[in-house]
Structure formats: structure tokens, C-alpha cells
Short mmCIF file of the C-alpha atoms (twelve columns), coordinates in Angstrom:
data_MODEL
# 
_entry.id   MODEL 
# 
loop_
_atom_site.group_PDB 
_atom_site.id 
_atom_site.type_symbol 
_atom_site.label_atom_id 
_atom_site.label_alt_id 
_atom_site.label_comp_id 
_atom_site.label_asym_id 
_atom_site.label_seq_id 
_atom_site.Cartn_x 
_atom_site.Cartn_y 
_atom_site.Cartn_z 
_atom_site.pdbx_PDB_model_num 
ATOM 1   C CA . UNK A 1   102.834 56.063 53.016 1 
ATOM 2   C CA . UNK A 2   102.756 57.554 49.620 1 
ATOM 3   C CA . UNK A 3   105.907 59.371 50.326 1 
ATOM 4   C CA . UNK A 4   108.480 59.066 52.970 1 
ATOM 5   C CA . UNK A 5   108.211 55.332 53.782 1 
ATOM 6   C CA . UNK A 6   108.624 54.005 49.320 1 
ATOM 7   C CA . UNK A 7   111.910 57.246 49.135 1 
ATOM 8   C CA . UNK A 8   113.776 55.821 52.639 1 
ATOM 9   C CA . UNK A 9   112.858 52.199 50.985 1 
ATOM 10  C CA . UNK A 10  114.239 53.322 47.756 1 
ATOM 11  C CA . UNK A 11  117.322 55.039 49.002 1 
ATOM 12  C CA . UNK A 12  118.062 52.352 51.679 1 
ATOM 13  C CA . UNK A 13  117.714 55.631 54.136 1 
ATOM 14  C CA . UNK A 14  117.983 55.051 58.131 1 
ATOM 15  C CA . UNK A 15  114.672 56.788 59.901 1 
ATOM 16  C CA . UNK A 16  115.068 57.856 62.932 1 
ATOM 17  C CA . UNK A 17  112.085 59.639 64.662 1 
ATOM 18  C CA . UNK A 18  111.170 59.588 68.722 1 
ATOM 19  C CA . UNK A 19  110.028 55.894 68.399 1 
ATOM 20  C CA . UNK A 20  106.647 56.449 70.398 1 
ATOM 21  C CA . UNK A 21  102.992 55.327 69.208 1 
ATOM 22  C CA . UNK A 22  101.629 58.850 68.821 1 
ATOM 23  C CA . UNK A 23  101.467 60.758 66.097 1 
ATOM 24  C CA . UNK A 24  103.916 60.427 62.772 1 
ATOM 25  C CA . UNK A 25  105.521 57.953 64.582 1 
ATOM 26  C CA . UNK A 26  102.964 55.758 64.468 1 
ATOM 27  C CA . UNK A 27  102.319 57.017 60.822 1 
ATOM 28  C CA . UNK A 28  105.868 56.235 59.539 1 
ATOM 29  C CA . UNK A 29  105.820 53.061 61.927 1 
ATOM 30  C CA . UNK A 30  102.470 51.966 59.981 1 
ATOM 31  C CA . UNK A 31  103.386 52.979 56.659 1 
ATOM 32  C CA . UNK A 32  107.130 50.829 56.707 1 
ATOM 33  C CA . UNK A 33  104.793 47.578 57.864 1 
ATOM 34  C CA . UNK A 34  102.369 48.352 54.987 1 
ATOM 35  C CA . UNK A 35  104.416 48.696 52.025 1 
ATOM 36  C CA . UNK A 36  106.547 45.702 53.452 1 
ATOM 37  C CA . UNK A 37  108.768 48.104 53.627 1 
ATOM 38  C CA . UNK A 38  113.094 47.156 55.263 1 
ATOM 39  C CA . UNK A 39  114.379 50.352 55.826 1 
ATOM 40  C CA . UNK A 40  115.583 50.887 59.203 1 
ATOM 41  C CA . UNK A 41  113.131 52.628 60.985 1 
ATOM 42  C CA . UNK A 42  114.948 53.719 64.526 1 
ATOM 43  C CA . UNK A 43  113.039 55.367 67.745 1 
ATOM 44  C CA . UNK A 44  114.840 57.587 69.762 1 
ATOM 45  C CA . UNK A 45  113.478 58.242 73.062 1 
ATOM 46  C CA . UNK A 46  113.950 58.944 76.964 1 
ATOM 47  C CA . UNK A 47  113.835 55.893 78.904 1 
ATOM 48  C CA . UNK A 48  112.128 57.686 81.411 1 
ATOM 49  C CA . UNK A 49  109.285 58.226 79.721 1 
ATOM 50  C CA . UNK A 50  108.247 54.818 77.537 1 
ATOM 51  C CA . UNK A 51  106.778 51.567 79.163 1 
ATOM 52  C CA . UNK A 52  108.968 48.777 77.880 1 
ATOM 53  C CA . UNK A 53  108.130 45.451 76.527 1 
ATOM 54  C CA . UNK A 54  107.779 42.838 78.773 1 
ATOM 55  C CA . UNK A 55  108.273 44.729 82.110 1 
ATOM 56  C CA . UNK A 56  105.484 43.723 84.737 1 
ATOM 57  C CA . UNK A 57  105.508 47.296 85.893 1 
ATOM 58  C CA . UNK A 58  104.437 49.778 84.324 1 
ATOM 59  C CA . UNK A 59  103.414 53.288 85.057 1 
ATOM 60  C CA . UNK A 60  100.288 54.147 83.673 1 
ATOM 61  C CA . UNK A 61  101.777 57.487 82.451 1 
ATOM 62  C CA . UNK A 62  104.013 55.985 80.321 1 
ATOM 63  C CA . UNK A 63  103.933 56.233 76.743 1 
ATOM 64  C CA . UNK A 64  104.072 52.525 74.455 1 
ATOM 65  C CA . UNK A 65  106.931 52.361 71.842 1 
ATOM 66  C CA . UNK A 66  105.686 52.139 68.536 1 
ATOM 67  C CA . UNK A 67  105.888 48.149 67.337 1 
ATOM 68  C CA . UNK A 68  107.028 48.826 63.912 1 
ATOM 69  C CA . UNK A 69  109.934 50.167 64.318 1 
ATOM 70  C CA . UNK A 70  113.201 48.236 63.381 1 
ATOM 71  C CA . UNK A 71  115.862 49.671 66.769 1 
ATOM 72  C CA . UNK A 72  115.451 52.135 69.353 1 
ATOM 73  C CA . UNK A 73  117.838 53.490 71.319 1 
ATOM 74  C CA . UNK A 74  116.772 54.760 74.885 1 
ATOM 75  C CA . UNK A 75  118.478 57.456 76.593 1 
ATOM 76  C CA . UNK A 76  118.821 59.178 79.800 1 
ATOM 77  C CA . UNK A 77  115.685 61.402 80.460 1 
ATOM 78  C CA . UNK A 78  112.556 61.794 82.331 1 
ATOM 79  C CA . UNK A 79  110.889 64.337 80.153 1 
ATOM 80  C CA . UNK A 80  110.174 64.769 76.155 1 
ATOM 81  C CA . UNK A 81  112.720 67.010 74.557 1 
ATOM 82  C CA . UNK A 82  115.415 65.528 76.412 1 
ATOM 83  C CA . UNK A 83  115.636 63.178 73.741 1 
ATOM 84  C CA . UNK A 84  115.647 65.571 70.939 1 
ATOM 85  C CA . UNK A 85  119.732 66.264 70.833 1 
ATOM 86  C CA . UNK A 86  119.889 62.904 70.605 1 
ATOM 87  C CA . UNK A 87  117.547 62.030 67.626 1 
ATOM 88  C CA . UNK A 88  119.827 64.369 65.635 1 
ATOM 89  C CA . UNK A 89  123.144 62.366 66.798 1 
ATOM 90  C CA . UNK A 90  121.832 59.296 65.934 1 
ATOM 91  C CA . UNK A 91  120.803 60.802 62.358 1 
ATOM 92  C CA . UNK A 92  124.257 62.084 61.704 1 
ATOM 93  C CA . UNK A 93  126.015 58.819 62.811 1 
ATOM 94  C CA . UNK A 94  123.881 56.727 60.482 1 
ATOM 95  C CA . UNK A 95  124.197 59.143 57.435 1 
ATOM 96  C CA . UNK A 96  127.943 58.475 58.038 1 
ATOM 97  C CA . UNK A 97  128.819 61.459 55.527 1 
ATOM 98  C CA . UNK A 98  125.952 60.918 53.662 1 
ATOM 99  C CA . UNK A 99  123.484 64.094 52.671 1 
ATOM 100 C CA . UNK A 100 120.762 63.628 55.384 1 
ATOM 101 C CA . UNK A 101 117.578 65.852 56.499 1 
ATOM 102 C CA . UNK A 102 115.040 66.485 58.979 1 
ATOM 103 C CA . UNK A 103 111.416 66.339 57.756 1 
ATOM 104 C CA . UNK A 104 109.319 68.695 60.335 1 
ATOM 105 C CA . UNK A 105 105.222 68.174 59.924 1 
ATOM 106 C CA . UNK A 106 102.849 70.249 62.449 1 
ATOM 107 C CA . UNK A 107 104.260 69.553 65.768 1 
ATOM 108 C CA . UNK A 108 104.351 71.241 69.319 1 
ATOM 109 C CA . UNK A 109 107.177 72.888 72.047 1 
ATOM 110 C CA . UNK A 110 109.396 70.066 71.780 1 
ATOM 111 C CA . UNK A 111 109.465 70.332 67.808 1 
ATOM 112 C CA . UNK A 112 111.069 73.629 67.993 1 
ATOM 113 C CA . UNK A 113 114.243 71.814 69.857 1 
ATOM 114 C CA . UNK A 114 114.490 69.038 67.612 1 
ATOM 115 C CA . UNK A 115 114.788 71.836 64.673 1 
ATOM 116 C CA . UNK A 116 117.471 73.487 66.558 1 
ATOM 117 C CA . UNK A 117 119.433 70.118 67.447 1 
ATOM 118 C CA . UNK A 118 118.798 70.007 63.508 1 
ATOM 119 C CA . UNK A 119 120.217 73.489 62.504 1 
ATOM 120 C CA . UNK A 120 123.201 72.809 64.782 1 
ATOM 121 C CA . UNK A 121 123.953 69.563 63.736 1 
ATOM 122 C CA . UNK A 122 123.832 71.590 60.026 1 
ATOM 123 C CA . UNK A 123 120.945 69.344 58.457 1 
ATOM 124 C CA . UNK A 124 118.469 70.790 56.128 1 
ATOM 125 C CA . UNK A 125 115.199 70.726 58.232 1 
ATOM 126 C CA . UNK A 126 112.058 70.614 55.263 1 
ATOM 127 C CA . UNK A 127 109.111 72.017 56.612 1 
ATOM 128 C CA . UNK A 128 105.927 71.153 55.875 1 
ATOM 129 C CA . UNK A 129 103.670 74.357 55.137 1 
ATOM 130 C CA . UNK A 130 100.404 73.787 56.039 1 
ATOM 131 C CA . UNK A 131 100.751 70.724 58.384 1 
ATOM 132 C CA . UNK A 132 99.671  72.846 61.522 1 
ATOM 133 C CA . UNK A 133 101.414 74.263 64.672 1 
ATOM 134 C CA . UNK A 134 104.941 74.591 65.031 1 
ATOM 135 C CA . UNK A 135 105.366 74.228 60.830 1 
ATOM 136 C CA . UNK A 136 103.553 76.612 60.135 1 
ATOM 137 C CA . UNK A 137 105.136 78.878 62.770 1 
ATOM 138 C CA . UNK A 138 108.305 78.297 61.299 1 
ATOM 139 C CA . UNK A 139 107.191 78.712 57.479 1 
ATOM 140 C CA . UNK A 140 105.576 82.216 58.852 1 
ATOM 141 C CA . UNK A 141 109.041 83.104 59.801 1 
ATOM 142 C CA . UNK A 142 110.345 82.011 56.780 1 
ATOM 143 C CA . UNK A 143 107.984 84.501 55.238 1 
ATOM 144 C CA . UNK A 144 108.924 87.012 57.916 1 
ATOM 145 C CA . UNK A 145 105.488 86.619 59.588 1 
ATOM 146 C CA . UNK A 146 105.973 85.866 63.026 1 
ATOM 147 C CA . UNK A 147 107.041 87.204 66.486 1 
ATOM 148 C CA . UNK A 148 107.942 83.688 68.089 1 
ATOM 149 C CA . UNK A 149 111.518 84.470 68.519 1 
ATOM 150 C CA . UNK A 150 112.467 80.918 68.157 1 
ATOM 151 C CA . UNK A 151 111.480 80.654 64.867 1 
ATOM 152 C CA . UNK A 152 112.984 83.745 63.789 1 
ATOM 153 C CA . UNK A 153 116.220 82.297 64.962 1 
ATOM 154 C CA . UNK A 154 115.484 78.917 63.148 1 
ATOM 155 C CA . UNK A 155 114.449 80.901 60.053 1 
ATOM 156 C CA . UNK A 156 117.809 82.586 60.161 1 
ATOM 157 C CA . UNK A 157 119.912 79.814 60.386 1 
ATOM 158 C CA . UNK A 158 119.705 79.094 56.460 1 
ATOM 159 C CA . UNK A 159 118.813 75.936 56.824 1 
ATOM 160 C CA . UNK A 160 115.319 75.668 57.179 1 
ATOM 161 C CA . UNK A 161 113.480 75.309 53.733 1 
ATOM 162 C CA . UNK A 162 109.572 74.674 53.469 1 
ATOM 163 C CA . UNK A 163 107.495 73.618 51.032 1 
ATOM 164 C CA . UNK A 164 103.373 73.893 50.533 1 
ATOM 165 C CA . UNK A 165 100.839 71.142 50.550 1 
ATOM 166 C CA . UNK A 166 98.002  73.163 49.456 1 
ATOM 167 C CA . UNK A 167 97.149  70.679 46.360 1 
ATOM 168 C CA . UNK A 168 97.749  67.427 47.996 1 
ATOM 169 C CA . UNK A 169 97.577  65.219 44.748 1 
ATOM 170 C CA . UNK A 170 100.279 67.969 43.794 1 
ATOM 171 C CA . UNK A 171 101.726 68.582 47.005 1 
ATOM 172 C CA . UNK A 172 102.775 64.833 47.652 1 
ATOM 173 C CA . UNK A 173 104.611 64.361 43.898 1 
ATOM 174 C CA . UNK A 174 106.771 67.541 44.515 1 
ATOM 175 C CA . UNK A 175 107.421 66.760 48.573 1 
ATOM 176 C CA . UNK A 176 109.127 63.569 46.615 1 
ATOM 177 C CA . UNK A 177 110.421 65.984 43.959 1 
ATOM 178 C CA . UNK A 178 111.750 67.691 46.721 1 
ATOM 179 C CA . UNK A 179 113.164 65.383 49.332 1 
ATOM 180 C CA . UNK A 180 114.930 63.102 46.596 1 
ATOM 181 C CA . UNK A 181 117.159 66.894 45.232 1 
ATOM 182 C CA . UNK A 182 117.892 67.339 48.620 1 
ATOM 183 C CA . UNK A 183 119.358 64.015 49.945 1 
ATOM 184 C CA . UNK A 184 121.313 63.765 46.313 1 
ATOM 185 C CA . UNK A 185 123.331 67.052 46.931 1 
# 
């Protein structure tokens, strides 16, 4: 809220996350509402795997779609990840030429394809240190800390950049710092 949601609302920046009510989606989904926010905040998911609004049956093992976000676009797949190709498409056909990036917080297996649809699409992908799991895998490699062969791939790539959230009063004034150089290049 203090971050993401007021710099896509200042740059008039497209979104575009896996659209579910879990986790930062349902962070970034809360945070647009809140600050009354009208970026376009787009969900990306497999249609497989979300219950849909208004449909009289649904599977309990569905997952809701988070109800804050602006479009989603639902494709083919029965299981997580198969979206995550996808989420990157839709990022680079919104940012149209325009400098775009890929903001990676904590995160689990399916994180680590969404950074490499990232890398290949060539988007920055900022990680941030700290946030848990597969960021702090990744900013190990980084550091050339790790044995996950994954990330040492990732880390290779050139793309991946991380910065640390140790101070958060700190931490949250240069993620801003940050985020704003990057999409201005």
C-alpha cells in the first residue's frame, strides 16, 4: 500500500499478477481499493483452477479470484504454474515498448517459473531480500550462496537485481527509489 499500489497509480502502470485471493494478490488487490486507487490491476490465471463468479457449481478445491482486480484473463490450465508464461505475455503486451518489471516477494515452486518466464521475456525481475522463500533463495544466489540450481541459472541471467528490506521505514522509501530508476530507463 505504501509502495507499489501509489507508483503503478502514479505512472498509470498496468499490474498484472495471478489474480487469486491469496497472498500479494490479495495485498495489491486491497491496497488499489484502499488508496482509491485506477490503475489497471489484471489477474492472470488457469481457468482450471479458479471458481468463477456466478457459476452454481463450484468445486470446493477451487481457488476465488480476488474482487479487486480491474480484468483477468483466464487461460488454459488445470494446475498453478501453467499460468506463469502467460502472466509475463500479458506484461509485455501492456508495456507496449514501455520499460516494465517483475517485482518477486517470498514466494514458493511456482515463483521460480514466473522468474524464468521473466528472464526470458528480458524483464528486470526486483527481488525482494528478506521477504522469505524463493526471494531469498534467489538473492543467496545473487550472493553466490546457494546450491538450488535454478536460482543459479536465474542469478546468471543478468537480470535479476535485489534489494534489502532490513530497515523497513528505510527499506520501503528506497524499494520506491528503486522501482521508479528502473521503469524510467
Amino acid at each position: 500500500m505504501e509502495v507499489l499500489a501509489p507508483i503503478a497509480e502514479t505512472l498509470g502502470a498496468y499490474v498484472v499478477d495471478g489474480g487469486t485471493n491469496a497472498g500479494i494478490m490479495r495485498m495489491m488487490g486491497a491496497a488499489r481499493t484502499q488508496i482509491r486507487a485506477k490503475f489497471a490491476l489484471v489477474g492472470v490465471t488457469p481457468e482450471g483452477k479458479v471458481a468463477l463468479p456466478n457459476h452454481s457449481e463450484t468445486a470446493a478445491d477451487l481457488t476465488p479470484l480476488e474482487p479487486n482486480h480491474t480484468h483477468f484473463v483466464l487461460v488454459a490450465g488445470k494446475n498453478w504454474g501453467d499460468e506463469s508464461p502467460w502472466i509475463s505475455c500479458v506484461a509485455t503486451m501492456l508495456a507496449n515498448d514501455a520499460p516494465s518489471m517483475t517485482v518477486l516477494l517470498n514466494g514458493g515452486e511456482i515463483t521460480f517459473k514466473d522468474a524464468f518466464s521473466s528472464v526470458n521475456s528480458g524483464r528486470v525481475v526486483l527481488v525482494i531480500a528478506g521477504s522469505g522463500r524463493t526471494a531469498d533463495i534467489l538473492v543467496d544466489a545473487l550472493r553466490g550462496k546457494t546450491t538450488d540450481e535454478r536460482a543459479k541459472k536465474l542469478a546468471k541471467s543478468g537480470t535479476l537485481q535485489y534489494i534489502n528490506l532490513i530497515d523497513i521505514e528505510k527499506g520501503v522509501e528506497n524499494l520506491g527509489k528503486v522501482i521508479k530508476g528502473l521503469l524510467s530507463n
